[in-house]
KEKELUM-799420 format. One record per residue (C-alpha): residue in one letter; x, y, z. Coordinates in steps of 0.05 Angstrom, whole numbers, plus 5000, padded with zeros to 4 digits. Layout:
REM residues N
aXYZ...
END
This chain:
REM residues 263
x231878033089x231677513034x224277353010x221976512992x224876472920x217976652894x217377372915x223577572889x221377912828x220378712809x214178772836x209079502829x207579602900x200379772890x199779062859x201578762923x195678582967x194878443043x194977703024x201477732980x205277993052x201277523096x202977003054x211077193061x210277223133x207576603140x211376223107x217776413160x211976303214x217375813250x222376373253x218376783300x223477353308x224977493228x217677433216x216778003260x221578353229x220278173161x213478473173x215079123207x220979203151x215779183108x211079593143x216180113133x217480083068x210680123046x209680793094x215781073056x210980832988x205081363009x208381913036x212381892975x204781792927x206581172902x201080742929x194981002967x194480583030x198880103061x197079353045x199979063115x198179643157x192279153193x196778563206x200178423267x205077943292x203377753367x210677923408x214377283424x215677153498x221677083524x224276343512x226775913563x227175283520x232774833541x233974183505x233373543557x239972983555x235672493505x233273113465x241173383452x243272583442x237972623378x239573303351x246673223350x247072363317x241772693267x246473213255x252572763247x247772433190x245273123159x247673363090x253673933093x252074543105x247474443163x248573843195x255674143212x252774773235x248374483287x253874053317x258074643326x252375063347x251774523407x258974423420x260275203419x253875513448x254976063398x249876503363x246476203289x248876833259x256276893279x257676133263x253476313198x258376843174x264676483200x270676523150x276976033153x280976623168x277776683234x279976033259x287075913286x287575203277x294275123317x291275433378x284875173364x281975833374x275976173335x276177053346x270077343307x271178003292x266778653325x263178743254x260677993254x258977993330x251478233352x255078613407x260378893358x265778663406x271878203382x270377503413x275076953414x273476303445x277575613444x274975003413x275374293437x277373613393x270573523377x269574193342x276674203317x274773533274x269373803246x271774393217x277373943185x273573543154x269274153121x270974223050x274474903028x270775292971x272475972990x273676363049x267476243085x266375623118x258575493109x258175933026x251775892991x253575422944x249275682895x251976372897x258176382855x262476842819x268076512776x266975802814x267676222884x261576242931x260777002947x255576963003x255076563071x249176013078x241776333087x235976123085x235875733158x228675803168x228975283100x235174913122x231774783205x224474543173x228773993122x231773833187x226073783234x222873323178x228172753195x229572923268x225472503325x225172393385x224573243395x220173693418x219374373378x225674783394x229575313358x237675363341x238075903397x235275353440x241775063439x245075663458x241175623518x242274893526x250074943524x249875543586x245175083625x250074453619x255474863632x252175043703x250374283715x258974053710x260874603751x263275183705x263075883731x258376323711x264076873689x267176283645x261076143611x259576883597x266677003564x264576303527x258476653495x260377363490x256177633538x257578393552x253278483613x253577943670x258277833731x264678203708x261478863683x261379583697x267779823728x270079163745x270179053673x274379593647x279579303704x280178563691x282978503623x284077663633x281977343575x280176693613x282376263553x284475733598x278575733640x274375743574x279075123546x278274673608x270474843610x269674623530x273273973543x269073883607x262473953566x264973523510x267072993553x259273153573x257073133510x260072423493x256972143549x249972443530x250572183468x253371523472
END
């Protein structure tokens, strides 16, 4: 976990008060999930601090973070027309990232720590490997015109495809973006027309249009990497098609969609 710029600083540990980790929470408060575990990161950390003597009670040890419900968030026609022209208008990184995050319906994360090595341009074909995958299985997934075009027109400063600029070793960018938390409330600043919704909203939204032009569910679950669903278990082990076909023709169904939506 990466602290707000202003917290990263040696720090004594028995300086810190209940406010000074309050204050870090809060200020990712529209990142539900990594405030939560931000705070019980550092709830652990400070545990490890008195067992070990070097502070005598644990600062955050009476906050809480109320456990986010299960969302079920999923973007209307007119909402996913706004997100994605704003996005067409946004500065590079992010801009880029939520386009492809809409046309690809895969996780923030993965499309985060994507490298150009990953994609197979020819093919038009992106395979993340297990270690960059929340399941740790090898995913690969087709892309349709759409995405291809954006990813060409993406400048090329390294081998990821979305660096943090301001990370650099010998002119290089040695780190993938961060800081979305930062990057989604810049957005949301510009963006109308939308109700509150999150970048795993669009996730979401991409499976649910997927249902509403006809794609089976299978399809959609090789689309997003899903390792339980409706081939699993022993029927799994079995049925080693790939489905890239299937996968190909529902991508160029949903950005047909897409065009449509936002026209």
């Amino acid at each position: 976990m990466r602290l707000p710029a202003p917290h990263r600083r040696p720090v004594d540990p028995d300086e810190v008060t209940t406010r000074d980790i309050a204050h870090i929470t809060d200020s990712i408060r529209n990142a539900p999930s990594e405030a939560a575990h931000a705070l019980v990161a550092i709830k652990i950390f400070f545990n490890w601090c008195v067992r070990r003597g070097y502070v005598t009670a644990n600062p955050c040890s009476r906050l809480t973070w109320q456990k986010s419900r299960p969302r079920d968030r999923v973007l209307t026609a007119a909402e996913i027309r706004n997100v994605y022209r704003h996005a067409e208008s946004f500065p590079y990184p992010f801009g880029a990232i939520v386009r492809l995050l809409i046309l690809t319906g895969q996780r923030r994360g993965e499309i985060g720590l994507m490298q150009w090595k990953w994609i197979d341009e020819k093919n038009r074909i992106i395979t993340f490997p297990a270690e960059a995958t929340k399941n740790n299985r090898a995913h690969s997934f087709p892309i349709g015109d759409m995405a291809a075009e954006i990813l060409a027109g993406l400048p090329h400063i390294g081998e990821f495809v979305f660096p943090a600029t301001q990370e650099r070793r010998n002119g290089v960018p040695v780190r993938v973006v961060n800081g979305w938390s930062h990057l989604k409330t810049n957005f949301d600043k510009t963006a109308e027309g939308v109700a509150p919704w999150t970048l795993h909203d669009l996730r979401r939204t991409f499976a649910t249009n997927l249902a509403a032009i006809g794609t089976p569910t299978h399809v959609t679950e090789k689309l997003l990497n899903h390792v339980s669903g409706t081939v699993s278990g022993g029927a799994a082990i079995y049925n080693r098609h790939s489905y890239m076909d299937e996968m190909r023709a529902a991508v160029a169904n949903w950005e047909k969609r897409l065009t449509e939506i936002a026209a």
